[in-house]
C-alpha positions, 0 to 999 in steps of 0.5 A: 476482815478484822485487824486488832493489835495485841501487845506485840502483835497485829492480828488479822482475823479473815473469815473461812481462812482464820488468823494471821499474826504479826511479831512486832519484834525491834521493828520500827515504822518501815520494817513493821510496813514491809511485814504487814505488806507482805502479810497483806499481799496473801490477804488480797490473794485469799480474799480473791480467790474466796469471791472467785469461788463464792465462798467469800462471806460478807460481813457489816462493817457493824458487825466488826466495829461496835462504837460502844466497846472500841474507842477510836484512837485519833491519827492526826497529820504529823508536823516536823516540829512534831518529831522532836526528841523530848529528852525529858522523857524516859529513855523507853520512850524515846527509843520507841518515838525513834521507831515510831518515826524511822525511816520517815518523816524521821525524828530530830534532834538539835545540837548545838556545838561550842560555837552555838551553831544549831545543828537539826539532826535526824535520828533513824535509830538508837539503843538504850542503857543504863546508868552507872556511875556517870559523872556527866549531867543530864541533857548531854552527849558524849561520845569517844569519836569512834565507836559509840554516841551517847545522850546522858538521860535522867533515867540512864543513856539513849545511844544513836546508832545512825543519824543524818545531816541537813542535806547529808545521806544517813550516817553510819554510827563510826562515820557520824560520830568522828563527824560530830567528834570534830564539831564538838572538839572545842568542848570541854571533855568528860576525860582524855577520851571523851567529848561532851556536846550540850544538847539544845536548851529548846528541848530540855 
């Protein structure tokens, strides 16, 4: 069996049975698991049956793997402090460092309110937008209490659709932002409507 990744897609190569291909579409780490473990479950059921019936064809792990052509990528263990938001990157990357890391170990980000408290937050997902017209400065979050929670980036908004507290359960996107809302409420605000919460100087 030989699996490769294509652009957006896993394939995986069975002699005698052919090719399975799965669409990373807005997957993040834990619906992209649950396809490839399905897609999984057929591959060791075929695989079965085929050395049930002896027409399973072995082939050398040499014969797939060719150290001279394919480079090894590295997998090291992942740390917390590997999971924190660089918001100095694009907002593509980000949203992608979101995904790689939902629904665990999670990536973090620290907030901090008009009190200096540091609030560490786990982002589980988010959407990206652009940038027109935005009087506020990079490194900040907006949000109307309501309905949308916005970081200003250089290149345009990152917008958290559901976060958790320390010891809290995942947050849906209203509930959360009227939390933060009331955390954030000493800050000074964007207009009537908007609220403005400085991110972290530790990840800027």
């Amino acid at each position: 069996m030989e699996k490769r990744e294509n652009g957006n897609k896993i394939e995986t190569t069975i002699p005698s049975t052919g090719t399975t291909t799965v669409t990373i579409e807005e997957d993040d780490a834990g619906t992209l698991h649950d396809k490839l473990m399905l897609e999984g479950n057929k591959v060791i059921v075929e695989t079965i049956e085929m050395i049930e019936n002896g027409c399973a064809n072995a082939i050398s792990q040499n014969r797939i793997f060719d150290a001279d052509t394919i480079v090894l990528k590295p997998a090291p263990k992942i740390f917390k402090n590997d999971c924190y938001i660089n918001w100095n990157k694009q907002k593509n990357e980000i949203k992608n460092f979101v995904r790689g890391l939902s629904p665990y170990p999670a990536a973090h980000a620290l907030l901090k309110n008009g009190d200096e408290e540091i609030l560490d937050l786990k982002i589980f997902e988010v959407e990206i937008e652009e940038k027109n017209d935005c009087d506020v400065p990079d490194f900040k979050v907006i949000t109307d209490g309501k309905s949308f929670l916005k970081v200003v980036l250089r290149d345009g908004f990152v917008k958290i659709l559901k976060i958790q507290q320390p010891g809290k359960k995942v947050m849906p996107l209203q509930i959360s932002t009227e939390y933060l809302a009331r955390i954030i409420s000493s800050q000074n605000k964007v207009d009537d409507n908007e609220e403005t919460l400085i991110l972290s100087e530790e990840l800027q």
